[in-house]
C-alpha positions in Angstrom: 0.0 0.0 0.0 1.1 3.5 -1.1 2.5 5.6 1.5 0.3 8.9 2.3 2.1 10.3 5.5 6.0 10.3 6.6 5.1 8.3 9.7 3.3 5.6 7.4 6.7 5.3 5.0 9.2 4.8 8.2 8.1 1.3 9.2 7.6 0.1 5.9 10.6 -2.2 4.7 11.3 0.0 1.4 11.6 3.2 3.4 15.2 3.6 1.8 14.0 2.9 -1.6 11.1 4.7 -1.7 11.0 8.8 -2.3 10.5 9.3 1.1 14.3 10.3 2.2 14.5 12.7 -0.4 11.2 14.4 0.7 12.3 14.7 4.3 15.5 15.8 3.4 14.1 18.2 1.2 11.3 19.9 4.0 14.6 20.1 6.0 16.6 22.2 3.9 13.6 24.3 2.8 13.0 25.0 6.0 16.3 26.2 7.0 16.6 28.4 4.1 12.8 29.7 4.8 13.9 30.3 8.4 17.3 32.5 7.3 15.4 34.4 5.1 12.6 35.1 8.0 15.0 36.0 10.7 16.8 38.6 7.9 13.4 40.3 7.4 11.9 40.6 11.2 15.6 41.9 11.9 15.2 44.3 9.4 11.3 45.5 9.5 12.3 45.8 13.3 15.1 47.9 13.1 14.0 50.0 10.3 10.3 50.2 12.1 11.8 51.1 15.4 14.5 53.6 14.2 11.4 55.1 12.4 9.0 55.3 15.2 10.2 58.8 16.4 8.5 60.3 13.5 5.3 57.6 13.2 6.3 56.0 9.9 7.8 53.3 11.2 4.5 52.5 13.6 2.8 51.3 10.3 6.2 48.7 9.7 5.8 47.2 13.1 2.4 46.7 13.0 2.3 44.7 9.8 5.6 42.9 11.1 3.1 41.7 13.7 1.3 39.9 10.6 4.6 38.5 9.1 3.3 35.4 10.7 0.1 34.8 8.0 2.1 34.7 5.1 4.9 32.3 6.9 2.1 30.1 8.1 0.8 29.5 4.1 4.3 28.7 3.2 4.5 26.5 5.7 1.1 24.2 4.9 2.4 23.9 1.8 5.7 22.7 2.7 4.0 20.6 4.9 2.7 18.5 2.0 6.6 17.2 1.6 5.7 14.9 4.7 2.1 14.8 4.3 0.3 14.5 0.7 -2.7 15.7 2.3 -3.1 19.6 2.5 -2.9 21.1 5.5 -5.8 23.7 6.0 -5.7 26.7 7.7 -7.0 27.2 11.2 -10.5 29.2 10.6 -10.9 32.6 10.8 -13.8 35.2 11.0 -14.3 37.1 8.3 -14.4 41.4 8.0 -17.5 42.5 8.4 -16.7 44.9 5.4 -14.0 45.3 2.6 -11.2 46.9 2.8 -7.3 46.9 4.3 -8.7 48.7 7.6 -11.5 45.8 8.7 -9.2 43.2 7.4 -6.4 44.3 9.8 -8.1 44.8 12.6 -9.6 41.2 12.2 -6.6 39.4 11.8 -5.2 41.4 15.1 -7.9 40.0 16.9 -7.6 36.6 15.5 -5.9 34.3 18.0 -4.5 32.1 14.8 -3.0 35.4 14.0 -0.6 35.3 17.1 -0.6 31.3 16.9 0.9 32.2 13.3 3.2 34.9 14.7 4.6 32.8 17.4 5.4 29.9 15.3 7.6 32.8 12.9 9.1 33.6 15.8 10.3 30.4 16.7 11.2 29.2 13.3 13.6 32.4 12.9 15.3 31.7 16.2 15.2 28.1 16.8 14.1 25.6 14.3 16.2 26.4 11.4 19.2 26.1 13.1 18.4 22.7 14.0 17.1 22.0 10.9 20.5 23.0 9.0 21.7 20.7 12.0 20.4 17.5 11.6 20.9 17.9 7.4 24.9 18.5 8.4 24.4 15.2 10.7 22.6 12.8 9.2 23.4 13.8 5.3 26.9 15.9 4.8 28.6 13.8 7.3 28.2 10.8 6.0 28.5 11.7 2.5 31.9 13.4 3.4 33.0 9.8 5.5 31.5 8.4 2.0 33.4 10.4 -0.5 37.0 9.7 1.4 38.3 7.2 -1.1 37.3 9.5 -4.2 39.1 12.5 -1.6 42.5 10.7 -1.5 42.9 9.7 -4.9 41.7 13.1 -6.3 43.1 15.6 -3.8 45.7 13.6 -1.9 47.7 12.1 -4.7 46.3 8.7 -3.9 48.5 9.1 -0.4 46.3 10.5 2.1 42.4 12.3 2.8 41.9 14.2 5.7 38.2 12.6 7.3 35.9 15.1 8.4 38.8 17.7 8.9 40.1 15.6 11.6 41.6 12.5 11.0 44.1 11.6 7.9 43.6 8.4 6.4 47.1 7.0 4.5 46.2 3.5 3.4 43.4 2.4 0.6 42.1 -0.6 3.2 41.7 2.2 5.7 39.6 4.9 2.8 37.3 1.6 2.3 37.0 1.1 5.9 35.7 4.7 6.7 33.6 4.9 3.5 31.3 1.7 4.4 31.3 3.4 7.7 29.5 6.6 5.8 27.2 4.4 3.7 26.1 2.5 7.2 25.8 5.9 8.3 24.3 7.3 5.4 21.5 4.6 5.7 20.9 5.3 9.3 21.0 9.1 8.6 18.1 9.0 6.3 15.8 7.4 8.9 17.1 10.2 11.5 15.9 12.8 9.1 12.6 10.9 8.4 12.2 11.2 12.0 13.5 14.9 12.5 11.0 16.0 9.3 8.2 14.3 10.8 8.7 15.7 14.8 9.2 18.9 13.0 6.1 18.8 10.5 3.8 17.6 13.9 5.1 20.9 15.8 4.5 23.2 12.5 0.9 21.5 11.8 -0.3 22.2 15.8 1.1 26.6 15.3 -0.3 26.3 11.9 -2.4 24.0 10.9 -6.7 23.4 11.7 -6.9 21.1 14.5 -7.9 17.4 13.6 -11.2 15.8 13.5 -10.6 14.6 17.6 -9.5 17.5 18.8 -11.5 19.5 21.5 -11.1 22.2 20.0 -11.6 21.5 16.1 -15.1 20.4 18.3 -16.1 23.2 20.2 -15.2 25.2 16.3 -17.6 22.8 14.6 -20.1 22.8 17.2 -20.2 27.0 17.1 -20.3 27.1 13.1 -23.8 24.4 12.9 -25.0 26.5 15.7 -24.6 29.5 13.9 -26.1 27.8 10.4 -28.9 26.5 12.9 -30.0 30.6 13.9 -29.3 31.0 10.3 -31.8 28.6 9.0 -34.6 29.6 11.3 -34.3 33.0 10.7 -34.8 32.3 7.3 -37.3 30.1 7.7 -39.2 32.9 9.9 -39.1 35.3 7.0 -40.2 32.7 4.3 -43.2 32.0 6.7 -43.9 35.7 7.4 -43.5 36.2 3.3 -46.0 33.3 2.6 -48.4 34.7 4.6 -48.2 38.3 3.6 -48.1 37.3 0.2 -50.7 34.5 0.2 -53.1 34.2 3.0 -53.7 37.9 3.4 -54.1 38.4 0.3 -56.9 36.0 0.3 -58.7 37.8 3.4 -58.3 41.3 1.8 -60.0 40.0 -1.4 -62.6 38.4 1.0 -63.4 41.2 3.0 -63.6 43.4 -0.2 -65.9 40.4 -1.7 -68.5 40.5 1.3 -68.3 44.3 1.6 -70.0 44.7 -1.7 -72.4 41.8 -1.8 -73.8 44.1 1.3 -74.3 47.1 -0.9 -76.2 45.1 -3.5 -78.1 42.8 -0.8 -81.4 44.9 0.8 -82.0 44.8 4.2 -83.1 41.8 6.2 -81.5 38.4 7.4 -79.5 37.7 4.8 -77.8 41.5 4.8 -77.1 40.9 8.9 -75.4 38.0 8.2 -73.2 39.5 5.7 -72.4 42.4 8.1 -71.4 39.4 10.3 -69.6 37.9 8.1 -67.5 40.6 6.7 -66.7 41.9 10.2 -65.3 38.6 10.9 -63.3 39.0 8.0 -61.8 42.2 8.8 -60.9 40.8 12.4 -59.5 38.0 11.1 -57.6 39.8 8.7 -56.1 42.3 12.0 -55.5 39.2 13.6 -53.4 37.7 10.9 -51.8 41.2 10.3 -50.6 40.8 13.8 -49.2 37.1 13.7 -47.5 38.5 10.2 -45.9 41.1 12.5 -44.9 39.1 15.2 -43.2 36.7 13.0 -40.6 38.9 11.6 -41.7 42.3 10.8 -41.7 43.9 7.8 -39.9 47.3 9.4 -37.1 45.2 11.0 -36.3 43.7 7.5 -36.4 47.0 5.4 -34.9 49.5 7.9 -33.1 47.4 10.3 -33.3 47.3 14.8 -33.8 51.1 15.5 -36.6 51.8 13.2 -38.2 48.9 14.7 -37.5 49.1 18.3 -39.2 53.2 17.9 -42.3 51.2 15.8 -42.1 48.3 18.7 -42.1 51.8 21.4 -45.3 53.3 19.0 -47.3 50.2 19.7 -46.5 50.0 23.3 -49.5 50.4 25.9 -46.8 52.7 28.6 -45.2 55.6 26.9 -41.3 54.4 25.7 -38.3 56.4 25.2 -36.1 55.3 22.6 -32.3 56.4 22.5 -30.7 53.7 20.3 -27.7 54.8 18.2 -26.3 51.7 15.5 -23.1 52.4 13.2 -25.1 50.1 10.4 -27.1 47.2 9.8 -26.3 44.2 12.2 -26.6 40.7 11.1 -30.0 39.3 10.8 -30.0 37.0 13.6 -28.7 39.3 16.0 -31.5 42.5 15.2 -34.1 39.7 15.3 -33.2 38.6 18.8 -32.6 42.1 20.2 -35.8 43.0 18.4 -38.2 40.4 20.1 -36.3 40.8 23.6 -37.2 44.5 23.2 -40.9 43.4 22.4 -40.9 40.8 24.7 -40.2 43.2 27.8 -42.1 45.9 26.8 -45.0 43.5 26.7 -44.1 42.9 30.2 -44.1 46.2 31.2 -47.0 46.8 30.0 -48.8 43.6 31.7 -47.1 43.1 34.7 -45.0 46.3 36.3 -47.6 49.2 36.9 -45.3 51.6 35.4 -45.2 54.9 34.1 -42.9 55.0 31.7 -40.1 53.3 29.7 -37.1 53.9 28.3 -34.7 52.1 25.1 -31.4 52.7 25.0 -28.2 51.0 23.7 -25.6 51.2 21.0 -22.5 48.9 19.5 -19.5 49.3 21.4 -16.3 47.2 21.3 -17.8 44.7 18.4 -21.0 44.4 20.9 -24.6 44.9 21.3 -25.5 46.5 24.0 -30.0 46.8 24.3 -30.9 48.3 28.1 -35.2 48.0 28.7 -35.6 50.1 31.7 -39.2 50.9 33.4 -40.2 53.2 37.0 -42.9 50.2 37.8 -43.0 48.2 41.0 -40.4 45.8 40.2 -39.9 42.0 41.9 -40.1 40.4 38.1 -38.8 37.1 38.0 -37.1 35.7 34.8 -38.1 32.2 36.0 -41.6 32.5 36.7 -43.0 32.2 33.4 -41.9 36.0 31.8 -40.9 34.5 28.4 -37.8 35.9 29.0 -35.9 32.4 29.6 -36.8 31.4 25.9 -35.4 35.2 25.4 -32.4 34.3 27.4 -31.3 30.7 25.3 -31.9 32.9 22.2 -29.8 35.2 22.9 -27.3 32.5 24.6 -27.3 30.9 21.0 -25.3 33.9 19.5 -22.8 33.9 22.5 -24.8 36.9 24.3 -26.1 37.6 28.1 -29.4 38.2 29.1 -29.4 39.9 32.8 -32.8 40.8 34.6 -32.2 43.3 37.7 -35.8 43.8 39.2 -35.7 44.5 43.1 -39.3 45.0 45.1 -40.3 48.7 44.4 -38.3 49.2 41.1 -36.8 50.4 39.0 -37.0 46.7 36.5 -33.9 47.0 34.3 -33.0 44.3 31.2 -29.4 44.1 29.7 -29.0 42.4 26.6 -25.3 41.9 25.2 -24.6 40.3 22.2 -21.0 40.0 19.9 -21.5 41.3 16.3 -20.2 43.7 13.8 -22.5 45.9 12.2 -22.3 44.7 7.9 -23.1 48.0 6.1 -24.5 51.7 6.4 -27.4 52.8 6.4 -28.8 54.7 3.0 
């Protein structure tokens, strides 16, 4: 069976024979020419970054030296392929929530693969490629050198002598022979020290820069985050095909009903049959408020078109206590996080208007340091309870679904204050 891995090839029998060696060898020495050539350029973007700091250019320099790492990283997967015909992925990323250098930078700087990336340039400028060079002068010139010794004598020595490894001189042909087997043993054991050297070192470069594997915790917990996300994804969507269905289709039908009874009254004279007309199209027209409302509690139309503020002020309009509404966004939010905030606002302004006695009510929030922040404050008598049956727990594992915090402070007398955080970026302007 064909070899796929480096690990595989060194216990099979043909290991020697097979192009395996030659590949190691071959990651070894790239790798120690990649790792001169690193250390040369974060010497030098350091020096010429620092020495320019005293009049900000240089600030620029040491910042993107801090990213020297990414493009070090994808050089590195694809040397990894040397030792391992599989690729090597890339550890995942978030994406900007725009385009552009600016959010693409300040991603990547909060990126913990970024400084996984760094740290492993770091070390393969100080310390790997030394060792690589190393075990190539080892396990592969040494012996080629003790190899060579009999062509050394009778090319350079005059047949006479050949100095071994710039040590020893070796006078006598039996003696040449003697130390040249002892470089082909040599040779052979060298190539499954370099096997083993490639591999160690390809296992260390794949955990700094590689995606962790299928077992690992946290390739896991990554996976586990991603269907969860594609699971709030899905329902959202499949909130506004139901919302879309039903504006489109059913409400249609009950406005084409209620206009259909409305004029069989006008041409139907008074009596029985007219009264039950009346009845009927005022069953209509409730019907059709009622399905208006369901349409509108599903996923309003407002909240689709002109994103969370414009929403939360029509949620405020609708209220039954007066709201104030201070609620300042950069831009549109993704559509699973302005849905949740959207029906926790509802949720406990409905409460407020059931259950508190209050006054009044106020809005507020804003994004700040990539978060959401939604406070629903009322004057009423306070003592609510998240866990006696508010809808506010189902709030709570919404919310708890996009890696936010739902916090109830409602002491006996008041004031009830929500707090709602939730991690986003905001994904365009507002026209």
């Amino acid at each position: 069976m064909r070899s796929r891995t480096l690990w595989q090839a060194l216990s099979a029998r043909r290991y020697l024979l097979s192009a395996w060696p030659w590949r190691a060898t071959a990651y070894l020495v790239t790798g120690a020419v990649a790792g001169a050539a690193t250390l040369v350029g974060l010497a030098l973007a350091l020096v010429v970054g620092g020495a320019l700091t005293v009049v900000l250019v240089g600030l620029p320099l040491l910042v993107l030296t801090a990213l020297a790492g990414i493009p070090l990283a994808r050089l590195e997967r694809q040397r990894l392929r040397l030792v391992d015909r599989a690729p090597a992925p890339a550890r995942p990323v978030r994406q900007p929530p725009a385009t552009g250098p600016w959010p693409w930078l300040i991603t990547r700087l909060r990126e913990r693969a970024t400084w996984r990336e760094l740290g492993h340039a770091l070390l393969f400028a100080l310390v790997l490629w030394p060792l690589d060079a190393l075990v190539v002068a080892l396990a592969l010139a040494a012996p080629l050198h003790l190899a060579a010794t009999p062509l050394v004598m009778a090319v350079f020595g005059g047949g006479e002598e050949a100095k071994v490894l710039k040590q020893w001189t070796v006078t006598t042909w039996p003696a040449a022979s003697g130390v040249a087997a002892l470089g082909l043993l040599l040779l052979a054991l060298g190539g499954y020290a370099l096997g083993l050297a490639a591999g160690v070192r390809a296992e260390l470069a794949r955990v700094l820069v590689g995606a962790p594997g299928e077992g690992d915790p946290e390739a896991r917990v990554v996976e586990l985050t991603r269907s969860r996300a594609r699971l709030v994804d899905a329902f959202e969507a499949e909130r506004r095909r139901i919302e879309r269905d039903l504006h489109d289709g059913a409400q249609q039908r009950l406005v084409a009903l209620t206009m259909a009874l409305g004029l069989a009254r006008l041409d139907v004279p008074p009596g029985p049959l007219a009264d039950q007309l009346a009845k009927a199209h005022g069953e209509a027209g409730r019907a059709l408020e009622e399905l208006r409302e369901l349409i509108h509690g599903i996923h309003p139309k407002v909240l689709a078109d002109y994103g969370l503020p414009a929403a939360v002020a029509d949620a405020a309009d609708r209220s039954a206590v007066p709201v104030d509404v201070a609620l300042e966004l950069p831009g549109r939010l993704p559509r699973a996080v302005e849905a949740a905030a959207y029906f926790v606002v509802c949720e406990a302004l409905a409460n407020v208007g059931r259950h508190s006695g209050a006054d009044r009510a106020e809005v507020t929030g804003g994004h700040r340091d990539g978060r959401l922040l939604l406070r629903v404050r009322d004057d009423g008598r306070g003592g609510a309870d998240a866990a006696a049956g508010s809808g506010l727990t189902g709030l709570a594992d919404r919310v708890s679904v996009l890696d936010g915090r739902l916090s109830l402070s409602s002491p006996p007398g008041g004031p009830t204050l929500l707090s709602v955080e939730i991690p986003c970026e905001w994904t365009e302007r507002f026209a």
